[in-house]
C-alpha positions in Angstrom: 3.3 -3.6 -19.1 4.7 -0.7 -20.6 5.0 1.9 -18.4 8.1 2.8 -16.2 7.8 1.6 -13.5 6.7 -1.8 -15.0 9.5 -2.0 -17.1 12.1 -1.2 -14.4 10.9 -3.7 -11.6 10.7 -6.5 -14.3 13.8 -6.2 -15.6 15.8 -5.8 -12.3 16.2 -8.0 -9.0 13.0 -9.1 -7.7 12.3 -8.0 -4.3 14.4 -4.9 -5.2 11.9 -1.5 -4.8 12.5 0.8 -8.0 11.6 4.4 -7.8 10.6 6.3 -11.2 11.4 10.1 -11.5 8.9 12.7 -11.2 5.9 12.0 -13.7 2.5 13.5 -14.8 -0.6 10.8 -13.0 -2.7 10.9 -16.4 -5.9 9.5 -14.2 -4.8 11.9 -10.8 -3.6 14.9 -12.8 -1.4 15.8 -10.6 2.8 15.0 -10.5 4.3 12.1 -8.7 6.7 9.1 -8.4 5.9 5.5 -8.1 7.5 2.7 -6.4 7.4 -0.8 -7.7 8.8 -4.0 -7.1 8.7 -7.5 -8.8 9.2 -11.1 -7.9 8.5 -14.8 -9.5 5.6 -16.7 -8.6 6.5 -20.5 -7.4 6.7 -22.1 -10.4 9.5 -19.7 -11.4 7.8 -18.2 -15.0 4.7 -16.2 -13.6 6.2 -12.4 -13.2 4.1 -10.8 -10.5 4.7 -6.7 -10.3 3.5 -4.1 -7.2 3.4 -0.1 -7.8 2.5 2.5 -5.4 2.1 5.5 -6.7 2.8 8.8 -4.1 1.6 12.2 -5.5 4.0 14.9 -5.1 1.1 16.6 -3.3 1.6 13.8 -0.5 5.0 14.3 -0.4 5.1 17.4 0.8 1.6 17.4 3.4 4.5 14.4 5.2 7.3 16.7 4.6 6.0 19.3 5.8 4.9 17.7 8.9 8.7 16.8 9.8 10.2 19.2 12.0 14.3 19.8 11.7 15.5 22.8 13.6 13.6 26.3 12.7 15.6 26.6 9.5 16.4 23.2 8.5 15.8 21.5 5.3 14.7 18.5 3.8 14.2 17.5 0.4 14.0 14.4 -1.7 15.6 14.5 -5.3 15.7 13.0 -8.4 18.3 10.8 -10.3 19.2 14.0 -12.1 18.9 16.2 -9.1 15.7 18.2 -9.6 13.7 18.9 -6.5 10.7 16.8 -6.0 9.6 17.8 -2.7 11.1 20.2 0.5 9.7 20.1 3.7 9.2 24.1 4.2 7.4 24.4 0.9 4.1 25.6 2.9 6.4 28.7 3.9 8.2 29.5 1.0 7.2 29.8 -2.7 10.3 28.4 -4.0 13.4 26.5 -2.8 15.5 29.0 -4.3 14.1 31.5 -1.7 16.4 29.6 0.4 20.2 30.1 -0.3 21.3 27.3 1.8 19.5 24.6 0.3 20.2 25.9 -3.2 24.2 26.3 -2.4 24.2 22.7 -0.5 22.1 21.2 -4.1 24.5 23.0 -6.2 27.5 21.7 -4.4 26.0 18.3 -4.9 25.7 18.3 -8.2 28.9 19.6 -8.9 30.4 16.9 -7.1 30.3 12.7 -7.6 26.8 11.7 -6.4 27.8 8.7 -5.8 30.2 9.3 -3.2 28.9 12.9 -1.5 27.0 11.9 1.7 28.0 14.7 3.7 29.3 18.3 2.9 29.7 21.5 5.1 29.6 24.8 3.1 29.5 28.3 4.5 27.3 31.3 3.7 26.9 35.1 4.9 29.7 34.2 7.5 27.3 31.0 9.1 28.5 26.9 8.4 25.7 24.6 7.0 25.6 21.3 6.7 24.1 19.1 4.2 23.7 15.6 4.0 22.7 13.3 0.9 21.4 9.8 0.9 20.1 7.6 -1.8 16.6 6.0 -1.4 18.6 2.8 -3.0 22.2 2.3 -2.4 23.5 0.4 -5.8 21.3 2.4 -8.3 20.6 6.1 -6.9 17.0 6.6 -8.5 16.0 9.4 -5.7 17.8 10.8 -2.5 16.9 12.7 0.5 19.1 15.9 1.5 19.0 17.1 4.9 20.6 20.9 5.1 20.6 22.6 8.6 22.6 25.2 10.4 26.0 24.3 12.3 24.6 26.0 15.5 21.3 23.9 15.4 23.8 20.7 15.8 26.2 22.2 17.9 23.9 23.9 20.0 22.3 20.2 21.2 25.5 18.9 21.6 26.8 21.6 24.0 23.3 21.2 25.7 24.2 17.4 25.9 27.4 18.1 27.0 26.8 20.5 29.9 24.3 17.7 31.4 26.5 15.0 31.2 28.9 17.4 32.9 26.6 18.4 35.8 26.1 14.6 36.3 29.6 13.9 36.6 30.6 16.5 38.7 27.4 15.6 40.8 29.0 11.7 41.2 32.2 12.9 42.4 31.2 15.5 45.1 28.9 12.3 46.4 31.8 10.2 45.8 34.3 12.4 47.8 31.4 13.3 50.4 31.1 9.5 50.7 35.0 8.6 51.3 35.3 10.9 54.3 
């Protein structure tokens, strides 16, 4: 009843899921968060309280199985912005081997966390964007960034774009074909 993730769920809205930051597992020896969340049994006093804990090890296996464009990025972060998992971390030894994620986490921070959701940077003459969501909306205990290449986006869209073209310009010629 006194650890963190206890303490948070208990004192806050029950149903609500509270994240902890990063932590040391004592039993697991290994670094991790852990979700919890708390409600009232029926008769209103008896406090009932769930955890899950998710090692930071697990975090990154399902990370690193999520494929976003050949030099995408995304990572979950702490309240305080520190780096708790990236999705290419079986490819590099470091995040800060990547100068777009560092530039987009470094623009975050620098800015109001609680109102940054998207940003676009540049870098060696090529646009990134970023994205940043919070894991809870009225409390940001954790957030997900999503940083990937301009081109990667625009790229589908033009691929989109030339389909629904074709289409179009197949409908008309029938169309006209059909009206004389």
């Amino acid at each position: 009843r006194r650890r963190p993730w206890f303490l948070k769920a208990a004192a806050g809205s029950p149903g609500e899921i509270y994240w902890t930051d990063p932590y040391h597992f004592f039993t697991a020896g290994k670094q991790g968060v852990t979700a919890s969340v708390a409600w009232r049994g029926n008769d209103g006093k008896t406090l009932f309280v769930l955890a899950f804990d998710l090692l930071e090890d697990d975090l990154l296996t399902f990370l690193n199985r999520l494929e976003i464009a050949d030099q995408g990025h995304i990572i979950l972060l702490s309240r305080n912005g520190s780096i708790i998992a990236h999705n290419r971390s079986d490819r590099l030894k470091s995040i800060e081997e990547s100068p777009p994620a560092v530039k987009a986490i470094e623009l975050w921070r620098q800015g109001n966390k609680k109102d940054v959701h998207a940003l676009e940077f540049s870098l060696d003459r090529k646009t990134w964007w970023a994205g940043f969501t919070p894991l809870k909306t009225d409390e940001p205990s954790a957030w997900i960034a999503v940083v990937i290449p301009e081109n990667k986006i625009v790229g589908s869209v033009k691929k989109q774009w030339s389909r629904v073209t074709l289409a179009a310009v197949f409908i008309l010629a029938a169309g006209i074909l059909l009206a004389l």
